[in-house]
mmCIF file of the C-alpha atoms, coordinates in Angstrom:
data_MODEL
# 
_entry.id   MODEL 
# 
loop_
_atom_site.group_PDB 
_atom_site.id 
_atom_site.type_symbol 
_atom_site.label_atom_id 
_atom_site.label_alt_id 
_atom_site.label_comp_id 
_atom_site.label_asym_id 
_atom_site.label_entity_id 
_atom_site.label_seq_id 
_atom_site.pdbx_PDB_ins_code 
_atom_site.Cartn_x 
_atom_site.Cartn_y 
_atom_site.Cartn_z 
_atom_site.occupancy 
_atom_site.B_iso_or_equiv 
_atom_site.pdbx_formal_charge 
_atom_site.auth_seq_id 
_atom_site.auth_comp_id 
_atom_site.auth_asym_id 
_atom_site.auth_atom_id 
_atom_site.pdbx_PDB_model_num 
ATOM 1  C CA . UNK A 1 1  ? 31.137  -3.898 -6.475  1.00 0.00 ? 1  UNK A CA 1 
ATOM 2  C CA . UNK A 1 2  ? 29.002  -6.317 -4.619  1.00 0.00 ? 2  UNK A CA 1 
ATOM 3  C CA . UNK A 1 3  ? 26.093  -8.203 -6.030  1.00 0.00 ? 3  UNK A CA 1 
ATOM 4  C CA . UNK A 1 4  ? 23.867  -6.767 -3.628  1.00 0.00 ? 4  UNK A CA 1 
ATOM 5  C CA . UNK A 1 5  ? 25.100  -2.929 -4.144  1.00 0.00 ? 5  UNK A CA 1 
ATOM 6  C CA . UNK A 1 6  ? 24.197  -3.697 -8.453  1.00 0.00 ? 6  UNK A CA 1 
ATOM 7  C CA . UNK A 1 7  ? 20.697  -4.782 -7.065  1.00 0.00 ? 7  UNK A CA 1 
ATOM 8  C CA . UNK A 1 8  ? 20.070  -2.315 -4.894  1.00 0.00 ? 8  UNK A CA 1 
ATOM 9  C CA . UNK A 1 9  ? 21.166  0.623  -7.910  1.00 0.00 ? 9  UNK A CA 1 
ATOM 10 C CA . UNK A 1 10 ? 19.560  -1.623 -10.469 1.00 0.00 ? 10 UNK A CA 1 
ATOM 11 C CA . UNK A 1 11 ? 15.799  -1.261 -8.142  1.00 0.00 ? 11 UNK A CA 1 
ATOM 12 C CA . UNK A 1 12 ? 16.353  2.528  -7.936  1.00 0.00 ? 12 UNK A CA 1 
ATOM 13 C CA . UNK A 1 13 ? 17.030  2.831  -11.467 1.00 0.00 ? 13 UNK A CA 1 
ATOM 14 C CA . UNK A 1 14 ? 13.844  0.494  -11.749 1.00 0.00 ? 14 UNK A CA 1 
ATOM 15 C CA . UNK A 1 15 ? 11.599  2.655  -9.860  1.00 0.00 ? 15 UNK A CA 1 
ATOM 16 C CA . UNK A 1 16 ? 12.775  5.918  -11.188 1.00 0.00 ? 16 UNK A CA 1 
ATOM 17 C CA . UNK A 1 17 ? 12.262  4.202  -14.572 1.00 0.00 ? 17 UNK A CA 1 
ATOM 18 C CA . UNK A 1 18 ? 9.078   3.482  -13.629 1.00 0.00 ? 18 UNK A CA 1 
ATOM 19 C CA . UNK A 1 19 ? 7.681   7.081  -12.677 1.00 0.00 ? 19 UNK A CA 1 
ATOM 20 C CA . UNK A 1 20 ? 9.364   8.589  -15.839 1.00 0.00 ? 20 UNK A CA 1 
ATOM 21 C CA . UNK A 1 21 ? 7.349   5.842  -17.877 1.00 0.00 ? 21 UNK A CA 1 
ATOM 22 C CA . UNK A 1 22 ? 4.038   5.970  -16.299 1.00 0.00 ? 22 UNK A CA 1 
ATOM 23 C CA . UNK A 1 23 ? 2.463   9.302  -17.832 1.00 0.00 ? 23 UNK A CA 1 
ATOM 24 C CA . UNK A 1 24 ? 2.806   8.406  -21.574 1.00 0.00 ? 24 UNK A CA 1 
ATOM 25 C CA . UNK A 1 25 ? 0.107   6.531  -23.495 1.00 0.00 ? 25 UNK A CA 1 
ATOM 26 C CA . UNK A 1 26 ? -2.135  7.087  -21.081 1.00 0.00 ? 26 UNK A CA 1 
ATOM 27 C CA . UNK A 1 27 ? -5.789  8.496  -21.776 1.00 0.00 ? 27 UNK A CA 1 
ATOM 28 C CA . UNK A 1 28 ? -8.663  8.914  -19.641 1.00 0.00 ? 28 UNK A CA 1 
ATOM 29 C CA . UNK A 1 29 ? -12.428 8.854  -19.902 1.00 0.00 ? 29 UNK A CA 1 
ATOM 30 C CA . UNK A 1 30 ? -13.001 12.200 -21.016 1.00 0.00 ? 30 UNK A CA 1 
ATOM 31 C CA . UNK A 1 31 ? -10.053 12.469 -23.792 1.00 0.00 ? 31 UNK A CA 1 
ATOM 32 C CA . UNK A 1 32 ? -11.569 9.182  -25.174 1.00 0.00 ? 32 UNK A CA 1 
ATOM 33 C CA . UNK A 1 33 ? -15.460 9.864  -24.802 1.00 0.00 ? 33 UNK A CA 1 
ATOM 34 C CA . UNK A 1 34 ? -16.105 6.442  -23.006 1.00 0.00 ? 34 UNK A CA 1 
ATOM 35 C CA . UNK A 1 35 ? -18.882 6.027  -20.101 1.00 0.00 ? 35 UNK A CA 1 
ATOM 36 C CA . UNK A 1 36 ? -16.925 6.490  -17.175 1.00 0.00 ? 36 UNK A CA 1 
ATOM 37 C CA . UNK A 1 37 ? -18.477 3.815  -13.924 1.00 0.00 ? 37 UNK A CA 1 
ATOM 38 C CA . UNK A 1 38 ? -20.399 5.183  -10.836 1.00 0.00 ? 38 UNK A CA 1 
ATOM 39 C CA . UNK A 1 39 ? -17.985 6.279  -8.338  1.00 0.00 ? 39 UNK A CA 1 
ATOM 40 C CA . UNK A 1 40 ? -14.646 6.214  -10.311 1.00 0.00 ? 40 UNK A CA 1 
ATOM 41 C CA . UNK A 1 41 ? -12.157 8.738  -9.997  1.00 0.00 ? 41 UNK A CA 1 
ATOM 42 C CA . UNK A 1 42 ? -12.362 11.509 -12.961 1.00 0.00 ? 42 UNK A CA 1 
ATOM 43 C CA . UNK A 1 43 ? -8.508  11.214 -14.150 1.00 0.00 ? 43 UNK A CA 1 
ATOM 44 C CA . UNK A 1 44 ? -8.664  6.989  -13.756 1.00 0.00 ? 44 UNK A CA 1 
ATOM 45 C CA . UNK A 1 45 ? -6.771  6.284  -16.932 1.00 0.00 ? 45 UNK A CA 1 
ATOM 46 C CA . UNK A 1 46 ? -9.098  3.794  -19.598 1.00 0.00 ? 46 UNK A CA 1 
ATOM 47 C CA . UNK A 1 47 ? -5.885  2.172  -21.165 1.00 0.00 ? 47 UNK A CA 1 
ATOM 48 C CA . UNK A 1 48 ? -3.421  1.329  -18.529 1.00 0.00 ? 48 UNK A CA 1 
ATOM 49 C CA . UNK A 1 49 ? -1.437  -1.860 -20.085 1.00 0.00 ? 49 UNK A CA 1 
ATOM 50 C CA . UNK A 1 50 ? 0.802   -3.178 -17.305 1.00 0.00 ? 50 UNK A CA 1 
ATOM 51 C CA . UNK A 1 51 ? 2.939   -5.157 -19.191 1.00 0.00 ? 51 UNK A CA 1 
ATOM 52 C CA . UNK A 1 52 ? 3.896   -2.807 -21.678 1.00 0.00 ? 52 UNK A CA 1 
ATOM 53 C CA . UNK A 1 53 ? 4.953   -0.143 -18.766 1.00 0.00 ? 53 UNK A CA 1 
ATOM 54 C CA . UNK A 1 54 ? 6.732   -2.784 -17.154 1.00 0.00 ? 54 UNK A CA 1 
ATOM 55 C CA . UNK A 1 55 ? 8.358   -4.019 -20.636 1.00 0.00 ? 55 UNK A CA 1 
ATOM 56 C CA . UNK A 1 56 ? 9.222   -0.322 -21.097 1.00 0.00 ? 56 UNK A CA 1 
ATOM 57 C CA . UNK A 1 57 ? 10.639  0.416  -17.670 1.00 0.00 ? 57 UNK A CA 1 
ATOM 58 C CA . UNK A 1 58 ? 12.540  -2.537 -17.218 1.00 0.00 ? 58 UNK A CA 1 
ATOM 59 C CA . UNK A 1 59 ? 14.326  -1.417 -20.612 1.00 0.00 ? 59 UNK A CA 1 
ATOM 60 C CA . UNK A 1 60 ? 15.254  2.120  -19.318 1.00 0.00 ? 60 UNK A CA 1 
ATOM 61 C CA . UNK A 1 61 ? 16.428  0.605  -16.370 1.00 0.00 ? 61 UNK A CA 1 
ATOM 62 C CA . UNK A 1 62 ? 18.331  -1.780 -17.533 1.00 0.00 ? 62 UNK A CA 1 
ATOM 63 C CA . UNK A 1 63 ? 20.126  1.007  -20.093 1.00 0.00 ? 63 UNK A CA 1 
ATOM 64 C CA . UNK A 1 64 ? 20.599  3.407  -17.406 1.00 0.00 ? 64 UNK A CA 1 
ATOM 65 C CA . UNK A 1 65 ? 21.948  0.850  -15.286 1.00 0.00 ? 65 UNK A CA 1 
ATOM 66 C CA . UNK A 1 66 ? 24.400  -0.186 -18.102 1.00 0.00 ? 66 UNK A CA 1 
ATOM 67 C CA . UNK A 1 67 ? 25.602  3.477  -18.893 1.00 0.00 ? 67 UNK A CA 1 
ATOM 68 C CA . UNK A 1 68 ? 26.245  3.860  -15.462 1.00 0.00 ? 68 UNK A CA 1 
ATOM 69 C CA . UNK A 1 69 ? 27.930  0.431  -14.775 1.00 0.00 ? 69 UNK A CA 1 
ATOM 70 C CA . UNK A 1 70 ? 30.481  1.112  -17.749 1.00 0.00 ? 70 UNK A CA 1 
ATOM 71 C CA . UNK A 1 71 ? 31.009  4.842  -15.671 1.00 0.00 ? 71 UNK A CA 1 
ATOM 72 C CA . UNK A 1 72 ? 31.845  3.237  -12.582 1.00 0.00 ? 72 UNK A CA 1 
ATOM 73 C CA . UNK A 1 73 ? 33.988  0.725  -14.077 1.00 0.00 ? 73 UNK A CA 1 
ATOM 74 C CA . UNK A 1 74 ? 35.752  2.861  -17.059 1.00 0.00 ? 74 UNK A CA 1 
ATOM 75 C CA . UNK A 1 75 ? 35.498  6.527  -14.752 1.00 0.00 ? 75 UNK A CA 1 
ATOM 76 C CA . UNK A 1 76 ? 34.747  8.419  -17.640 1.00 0.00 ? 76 UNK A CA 1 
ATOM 77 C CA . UNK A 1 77 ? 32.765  11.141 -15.494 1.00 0.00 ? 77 UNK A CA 1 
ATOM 78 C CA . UNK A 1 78 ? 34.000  11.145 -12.197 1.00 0.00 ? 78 UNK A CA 1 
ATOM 79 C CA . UNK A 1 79 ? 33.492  13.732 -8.495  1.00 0.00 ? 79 UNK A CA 1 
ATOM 80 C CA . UNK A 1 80 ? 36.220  16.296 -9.988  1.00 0.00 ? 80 UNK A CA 1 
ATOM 81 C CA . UNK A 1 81 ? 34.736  15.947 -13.400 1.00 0.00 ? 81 UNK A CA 1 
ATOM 82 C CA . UNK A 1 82 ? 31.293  17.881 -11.893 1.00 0.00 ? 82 UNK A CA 1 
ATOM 83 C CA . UNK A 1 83 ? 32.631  19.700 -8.613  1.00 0.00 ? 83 UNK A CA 1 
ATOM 84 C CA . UNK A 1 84 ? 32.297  23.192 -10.280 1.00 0.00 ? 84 UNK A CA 1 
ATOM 85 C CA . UNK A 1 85 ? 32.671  24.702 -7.032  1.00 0.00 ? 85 UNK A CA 1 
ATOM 86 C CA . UNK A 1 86 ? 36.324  23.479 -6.114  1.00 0.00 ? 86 UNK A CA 1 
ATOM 87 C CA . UNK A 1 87 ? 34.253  22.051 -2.862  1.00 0.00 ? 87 UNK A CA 1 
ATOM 88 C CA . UNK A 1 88 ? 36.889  19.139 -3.059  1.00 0.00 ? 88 UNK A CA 1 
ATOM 89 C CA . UNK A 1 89 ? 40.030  21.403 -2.874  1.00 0.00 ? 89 UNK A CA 1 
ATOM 90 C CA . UNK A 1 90 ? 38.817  23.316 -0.234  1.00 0.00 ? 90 UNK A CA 1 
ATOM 91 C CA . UNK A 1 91 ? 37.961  19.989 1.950   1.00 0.00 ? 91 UNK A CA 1 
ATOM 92 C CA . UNK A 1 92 ? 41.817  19.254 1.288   1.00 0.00 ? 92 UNK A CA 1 
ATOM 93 C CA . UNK A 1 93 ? 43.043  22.590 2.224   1.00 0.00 ? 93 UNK A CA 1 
ATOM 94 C CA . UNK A 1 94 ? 41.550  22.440 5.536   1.00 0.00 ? 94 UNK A CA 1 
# 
């Protein structure tokens, strides 16, 4: 595999990471009883830490990215492992 082709599945493992991490810790004005400022959205969270969602996502990612790595290189689940529909045989047959 390319160096390009693990950075390119190592950013989409990123960014799903990301969006899976985003929702948890976070709190917002009326769950926490804090003055909210004029003309701020009503869900705007009060305790977004960047760094610790970036910490966290880059460690998903980079665990996903491993377990999948060691599946492309080892082919412990491969195509025939999850075609439950014999759609592979019947692309041969034809």
């Amino acid at each position: 595999m390319d160096w390009t082709s693990i950075l390119a599945i190592y950013v989409l493992f990123w960014v799903l990471s990301a969006f899976i991490i985003l929702p948890f810790g976070i709190r917002s004005h009326s769950e926490t009883g804090t003055e909210m400022v004029k003309g701020q959205a009503d869900g705007a969270p009060v305790n977004f830490r960047p760094g610790r969602t970036l910490a966290f996502t880059t460690l998903l990612a980079t665990f996903a990215f491993i377990l999948f790595y060691f599946n492309y290189t080892n082919q412990w689940i491969t195509v025939d492992d999850i075609d439950f529909f014999g759609s592979r045989d019947r692309l041969e047959q034809q």
